[in-house]
GUFI-197384 format. One record per residue (C-alpha): chain; residue number from 1; x, y, z; residue in three letters. Coordinates in steps of 0.001 Angstrom, whole numbers, plus 500000, padded with zeros to 6 digits. Example, Ala and Ser with C-alpha at 12.3 -4.5 7.8 and 13.67 -1.06 7.14 Angstrom:
<pts>
+--------+-----+--------+--------+--------+---------+
| cadena | num |     px |     py |     pz | residuo |
+--------+-----+--------+--------+--------+---------+
|      A |   1 | 512300 | 495500 | 507800 |     Ala |
|      A |   2 | 513670 | 498940 | 507140 |     Ser |
+--------+-----+--------+--------+--------+---------+
</pts>
This chain:
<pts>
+--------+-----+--------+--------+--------+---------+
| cadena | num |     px |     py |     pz | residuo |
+--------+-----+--------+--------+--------+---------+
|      A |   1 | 321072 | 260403 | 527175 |     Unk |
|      A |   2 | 321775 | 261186 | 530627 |     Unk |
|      A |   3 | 323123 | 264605 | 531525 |     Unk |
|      A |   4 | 327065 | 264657 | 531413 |     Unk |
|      A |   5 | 328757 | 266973 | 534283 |     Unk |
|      A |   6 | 329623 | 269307 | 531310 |     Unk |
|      A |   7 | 326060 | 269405 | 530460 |     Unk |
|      A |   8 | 325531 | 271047 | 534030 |     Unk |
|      A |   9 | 325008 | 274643 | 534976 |     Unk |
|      A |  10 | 327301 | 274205 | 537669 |     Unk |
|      A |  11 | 330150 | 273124 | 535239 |     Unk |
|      A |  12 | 329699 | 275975 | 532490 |     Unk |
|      A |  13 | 328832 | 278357 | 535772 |     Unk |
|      A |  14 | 332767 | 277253 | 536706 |     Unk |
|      A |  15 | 333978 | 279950 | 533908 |     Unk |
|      A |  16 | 332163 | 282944 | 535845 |     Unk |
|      A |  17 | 333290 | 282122 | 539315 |     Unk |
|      A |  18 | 336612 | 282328 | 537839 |     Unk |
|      A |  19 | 336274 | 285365 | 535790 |     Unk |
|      A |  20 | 335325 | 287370 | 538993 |     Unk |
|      A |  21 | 338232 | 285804 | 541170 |     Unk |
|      A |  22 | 340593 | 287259 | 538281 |     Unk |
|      A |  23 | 338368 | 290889 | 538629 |     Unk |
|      A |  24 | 338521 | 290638 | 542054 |     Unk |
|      A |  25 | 342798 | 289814 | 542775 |     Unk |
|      A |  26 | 343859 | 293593 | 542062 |     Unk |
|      A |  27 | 340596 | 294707 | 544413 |     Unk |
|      A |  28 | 342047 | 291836 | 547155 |     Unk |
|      A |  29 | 345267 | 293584 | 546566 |     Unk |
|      A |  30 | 344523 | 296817 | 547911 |     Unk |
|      A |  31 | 342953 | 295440 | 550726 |     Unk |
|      A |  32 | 345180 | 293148 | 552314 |     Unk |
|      A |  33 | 348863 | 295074 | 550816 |     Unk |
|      A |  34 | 347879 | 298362 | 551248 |     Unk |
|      A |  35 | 351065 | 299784 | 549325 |     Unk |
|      A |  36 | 349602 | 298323 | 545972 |     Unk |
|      A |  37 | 348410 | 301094 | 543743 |     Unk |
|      A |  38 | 346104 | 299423 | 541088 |     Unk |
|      A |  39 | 346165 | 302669 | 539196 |     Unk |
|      A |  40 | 350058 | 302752 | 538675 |     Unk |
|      A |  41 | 351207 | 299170 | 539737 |     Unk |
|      A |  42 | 350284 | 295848 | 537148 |     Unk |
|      A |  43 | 348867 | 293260 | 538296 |     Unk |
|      A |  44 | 352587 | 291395 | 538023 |     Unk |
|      A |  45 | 353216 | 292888 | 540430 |     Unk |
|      A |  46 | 351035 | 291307 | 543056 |     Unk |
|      A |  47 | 352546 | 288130 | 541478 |     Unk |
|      A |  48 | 356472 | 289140 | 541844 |     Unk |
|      A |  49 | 358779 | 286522 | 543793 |     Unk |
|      A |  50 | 359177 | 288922 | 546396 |     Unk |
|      A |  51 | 356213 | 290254 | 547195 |     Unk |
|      A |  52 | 353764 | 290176 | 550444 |     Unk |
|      A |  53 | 351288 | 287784 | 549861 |     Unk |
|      A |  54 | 353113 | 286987 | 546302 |     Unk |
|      A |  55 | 352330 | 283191 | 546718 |     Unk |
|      A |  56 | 348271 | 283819 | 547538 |     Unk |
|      A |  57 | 348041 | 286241 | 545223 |     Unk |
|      A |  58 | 349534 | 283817 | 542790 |     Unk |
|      A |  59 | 347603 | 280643 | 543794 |     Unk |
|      A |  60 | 344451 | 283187 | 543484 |     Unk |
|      A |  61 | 345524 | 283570 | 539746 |     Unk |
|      A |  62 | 346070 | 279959 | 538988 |     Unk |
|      A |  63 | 342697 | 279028 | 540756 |     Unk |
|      A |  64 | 340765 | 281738 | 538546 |     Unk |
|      A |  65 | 342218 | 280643 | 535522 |     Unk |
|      A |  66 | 341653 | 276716 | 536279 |     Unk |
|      A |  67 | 338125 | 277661 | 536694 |     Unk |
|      A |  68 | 337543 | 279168 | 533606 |     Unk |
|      A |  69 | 339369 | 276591 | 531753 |     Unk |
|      A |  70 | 337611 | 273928 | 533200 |     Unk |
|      A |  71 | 334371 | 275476 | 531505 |     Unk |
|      A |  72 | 336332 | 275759 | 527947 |     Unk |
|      A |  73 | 336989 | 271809 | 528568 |     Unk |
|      A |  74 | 332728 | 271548 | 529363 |     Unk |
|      A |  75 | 332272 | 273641 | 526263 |     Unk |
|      A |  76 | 334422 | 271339 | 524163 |     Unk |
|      A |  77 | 332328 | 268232 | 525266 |     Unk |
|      A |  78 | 329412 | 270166 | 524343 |     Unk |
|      A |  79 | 331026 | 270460 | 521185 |     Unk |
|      A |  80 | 331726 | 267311 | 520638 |     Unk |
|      A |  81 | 328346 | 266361 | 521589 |     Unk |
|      A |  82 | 326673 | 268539 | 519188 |     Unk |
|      A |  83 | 329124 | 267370 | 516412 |     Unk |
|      A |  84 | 330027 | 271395 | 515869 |     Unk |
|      A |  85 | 333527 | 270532 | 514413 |     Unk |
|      A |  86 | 334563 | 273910 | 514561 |     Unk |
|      A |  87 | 333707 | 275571 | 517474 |     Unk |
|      A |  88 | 335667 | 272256 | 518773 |     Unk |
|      A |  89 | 338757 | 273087 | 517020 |     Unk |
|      A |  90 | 338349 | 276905 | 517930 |     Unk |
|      A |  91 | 337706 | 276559 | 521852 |     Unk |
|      A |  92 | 340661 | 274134 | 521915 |     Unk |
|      A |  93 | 342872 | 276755 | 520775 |     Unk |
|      A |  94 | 341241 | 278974 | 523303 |     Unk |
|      A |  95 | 341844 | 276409 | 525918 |     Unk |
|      A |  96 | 345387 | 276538 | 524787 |     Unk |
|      A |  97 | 345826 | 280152 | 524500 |     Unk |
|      A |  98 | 344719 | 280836 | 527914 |     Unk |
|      A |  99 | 346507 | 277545 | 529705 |     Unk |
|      A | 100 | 349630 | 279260 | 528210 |     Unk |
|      A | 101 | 348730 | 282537 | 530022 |     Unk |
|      A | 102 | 348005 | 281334 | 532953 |     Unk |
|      A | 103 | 350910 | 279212 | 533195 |     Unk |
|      A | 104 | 353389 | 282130 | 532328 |     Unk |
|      A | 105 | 352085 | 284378 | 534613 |     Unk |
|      A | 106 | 352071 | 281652 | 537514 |     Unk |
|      A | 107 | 355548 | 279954 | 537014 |     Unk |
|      A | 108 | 357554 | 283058 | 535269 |     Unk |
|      A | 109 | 356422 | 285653 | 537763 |     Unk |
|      A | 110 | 358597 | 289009 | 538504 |     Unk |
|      A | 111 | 361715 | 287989 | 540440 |     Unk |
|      A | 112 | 361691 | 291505 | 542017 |     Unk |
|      A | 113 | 359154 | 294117 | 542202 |     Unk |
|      A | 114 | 361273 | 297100 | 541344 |     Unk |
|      A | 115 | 361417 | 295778 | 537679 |     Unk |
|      A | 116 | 357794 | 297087 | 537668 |     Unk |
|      A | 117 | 357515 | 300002 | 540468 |     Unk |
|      A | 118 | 358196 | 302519 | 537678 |     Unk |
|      A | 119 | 356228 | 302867 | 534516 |     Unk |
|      A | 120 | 359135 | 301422 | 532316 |     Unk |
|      A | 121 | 359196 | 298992 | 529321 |     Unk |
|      A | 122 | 362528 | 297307 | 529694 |     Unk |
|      A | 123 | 361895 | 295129 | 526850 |     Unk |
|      A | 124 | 363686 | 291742 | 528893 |     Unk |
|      A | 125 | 362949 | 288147 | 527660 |     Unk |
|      A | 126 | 360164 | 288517 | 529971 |     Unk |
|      A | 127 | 358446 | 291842 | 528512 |     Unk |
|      A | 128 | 358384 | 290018 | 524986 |     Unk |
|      A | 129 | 357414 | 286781 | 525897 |     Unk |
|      A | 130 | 353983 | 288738 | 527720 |     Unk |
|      A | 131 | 353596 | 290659 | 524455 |     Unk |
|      A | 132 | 353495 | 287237 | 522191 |     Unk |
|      A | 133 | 350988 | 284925 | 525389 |     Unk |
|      A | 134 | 348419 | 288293 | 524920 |     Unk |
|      A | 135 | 348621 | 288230 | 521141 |     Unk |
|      A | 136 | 348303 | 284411 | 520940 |     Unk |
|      A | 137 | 345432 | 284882 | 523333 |     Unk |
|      A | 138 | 343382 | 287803 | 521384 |     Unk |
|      A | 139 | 343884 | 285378 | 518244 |     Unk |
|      A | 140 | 342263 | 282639 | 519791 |     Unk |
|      A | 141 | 339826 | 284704 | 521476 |     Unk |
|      A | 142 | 338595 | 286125 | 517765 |     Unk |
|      A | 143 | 338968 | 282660 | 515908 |     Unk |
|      A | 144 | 336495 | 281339 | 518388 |     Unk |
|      A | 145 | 334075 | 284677 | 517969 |     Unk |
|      A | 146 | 334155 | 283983 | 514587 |     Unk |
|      A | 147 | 333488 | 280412 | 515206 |     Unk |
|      A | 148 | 330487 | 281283 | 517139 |     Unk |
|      A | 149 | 329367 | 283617 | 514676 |     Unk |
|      A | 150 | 329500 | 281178 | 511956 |     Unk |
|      A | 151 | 326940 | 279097 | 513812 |     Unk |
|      A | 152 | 324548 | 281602 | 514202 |     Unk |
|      A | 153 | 325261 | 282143 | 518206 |     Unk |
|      A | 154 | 326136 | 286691 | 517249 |     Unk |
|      A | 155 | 325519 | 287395 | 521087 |     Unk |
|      A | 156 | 327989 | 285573 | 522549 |     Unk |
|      A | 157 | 330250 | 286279 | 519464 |     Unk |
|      A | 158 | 329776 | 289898 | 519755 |     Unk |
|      A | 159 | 330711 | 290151 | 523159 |     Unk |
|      A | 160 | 333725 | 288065 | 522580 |     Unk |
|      A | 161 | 334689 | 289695 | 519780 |     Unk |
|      A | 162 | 334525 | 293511 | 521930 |     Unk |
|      A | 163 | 336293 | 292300 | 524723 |     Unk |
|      A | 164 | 339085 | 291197 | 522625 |     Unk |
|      A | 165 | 339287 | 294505 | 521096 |     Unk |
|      A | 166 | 338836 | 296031 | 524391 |     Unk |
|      A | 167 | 341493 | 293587 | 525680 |     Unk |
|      A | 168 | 344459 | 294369 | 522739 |     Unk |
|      A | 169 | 343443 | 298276 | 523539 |     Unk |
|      A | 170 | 344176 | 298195 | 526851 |     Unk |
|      A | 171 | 347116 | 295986 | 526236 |     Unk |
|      A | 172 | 348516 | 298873 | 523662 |     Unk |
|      A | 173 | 347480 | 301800 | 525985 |     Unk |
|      A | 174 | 349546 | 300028 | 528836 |     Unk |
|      A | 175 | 352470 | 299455 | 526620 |     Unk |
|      A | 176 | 352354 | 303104 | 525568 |     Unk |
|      A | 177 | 351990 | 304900 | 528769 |     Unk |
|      A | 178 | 354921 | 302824 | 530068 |     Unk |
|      A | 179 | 356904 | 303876 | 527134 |     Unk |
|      A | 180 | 356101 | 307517 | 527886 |     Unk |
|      A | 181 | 356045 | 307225 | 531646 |     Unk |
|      A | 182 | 352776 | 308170 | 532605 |     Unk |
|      A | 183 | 351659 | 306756 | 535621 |     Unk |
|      A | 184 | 348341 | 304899 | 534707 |     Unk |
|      A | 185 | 350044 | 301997 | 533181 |     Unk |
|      A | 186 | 348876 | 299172 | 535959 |     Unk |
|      A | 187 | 344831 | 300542 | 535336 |     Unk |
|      A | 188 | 345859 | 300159 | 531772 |     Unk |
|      A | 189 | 346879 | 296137 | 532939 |     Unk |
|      A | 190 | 344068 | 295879 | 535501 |     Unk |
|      A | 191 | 341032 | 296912 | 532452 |     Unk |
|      A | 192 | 342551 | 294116 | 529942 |     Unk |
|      A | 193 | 342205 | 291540 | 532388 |     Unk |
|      A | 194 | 338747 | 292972 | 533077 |     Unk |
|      A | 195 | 338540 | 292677 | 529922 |     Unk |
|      A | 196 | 339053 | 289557 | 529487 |     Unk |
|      A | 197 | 337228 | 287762 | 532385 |     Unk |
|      A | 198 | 333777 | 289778 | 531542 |     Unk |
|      A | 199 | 334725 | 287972 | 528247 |     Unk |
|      A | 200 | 334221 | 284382 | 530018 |     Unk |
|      A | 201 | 331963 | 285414 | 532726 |     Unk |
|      A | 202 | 329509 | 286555 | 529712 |     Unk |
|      A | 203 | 330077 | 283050 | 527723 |     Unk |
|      A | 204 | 329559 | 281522 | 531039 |     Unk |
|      A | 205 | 326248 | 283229 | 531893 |     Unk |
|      A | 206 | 324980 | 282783 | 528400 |     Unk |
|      A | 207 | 325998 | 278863 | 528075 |     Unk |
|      A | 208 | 324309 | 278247 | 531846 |     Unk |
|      A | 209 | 321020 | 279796 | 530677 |     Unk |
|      A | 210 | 320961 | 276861 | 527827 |     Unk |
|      A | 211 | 321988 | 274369 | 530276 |     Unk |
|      A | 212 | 319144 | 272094 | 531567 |     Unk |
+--------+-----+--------+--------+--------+---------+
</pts>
């Protein structure tokens, strides 16, 4: 059989180019808007309505994201092709979990930066619907880790399976910090989305060295 695009390096390469767009927005950030503080500031708020540079910063997001989802869509051919029923089933909830992310934080972004310029959990519709995306998202993340690991693939499960702890610590640790003020909230943001794109840029490196 003929090589399918999603049998390509460059296709299942897609997921790292996006994972270091998403590591890269904050470092952007403090480059071109000077006034962002990556150690005190979330990454939302590069996003916000009113922000400088809100709509590049946003369009940055979306393309990182796309990227890496593409690859989830190459991985579920592969899949499919390999007749592995369910790492199919668990990288389609993947897909899903992260499309839902990505869409949330690109059309529901902060309508105004001062809800976020102080470390403050205000709890709004907005606060909880975040909380619920990034818990979907860690669930999907470990039900495919686990997927992976029942198929005998532990390296790529492993990581997977660490970043998603690494990514609901960080997650907690921003939550908290904000709850008690302390100013390192927005690293707290910035390390689980590192988090989470070393988790894709990894399956993406590992999943181009078995491509032809």
């Amino acid at each position: 059989m003929q090589n399918q695009w999603w049998q390509r390096k460059w296709a299942l390469g897609l997921g790292g180019i996006g994972g270091l767009l998403i590591i890269l927005l904050p470092l952007l950030g403090t480059i071109i808007w000077p006034i962002y503080r990556p150690a005190s500031y979330p990454i939302a708020i590069l996003l916000a309505q009113d922000a400088d540079f809100g709509l590049a910063f946003r369009n940055m997001y979306l393309v990182g994201f796309a990227l890496i989802l593409l690859m989830l869509v190459a991985l579920q051919l592969l899949y499919r092709y390999e007749a592995s029923l369910k790492l199919q089933h668990s990288v389609a909830w993947l897909f899903g979990g992260l499309a839902i992310l990505t869409l949330f934080g690109y059309l529901m972004p902060l309508q105004n930066m001062a809800d976020l310029a102080v470390s403050k959990v205000t709890w709004s519709l907005r606060d909880v619907l975040a909380l619920i995306v990034n818990l979907l998202l860690a669930w999907t993340l470990w039900r495919f880790s686990k997927a992976l690991a029942n198929h005998k693939l532990f390296s790529p499960a492993n990581v997977l399976r660490l970043m998603t702890i690494l990514f609901l610590l960080f997650n907690a640790l921003e939550y908290g910090m904000a709850l008690l003020g302390w100013p390192l909230s927005g690293l707290m943001d910035l390390l689980s989305y590192d988090s989470l794109a070393l988790a894709f840029i990894y399956l993406s490196w590992y999943y181009m060295r078995q491509a032809e």
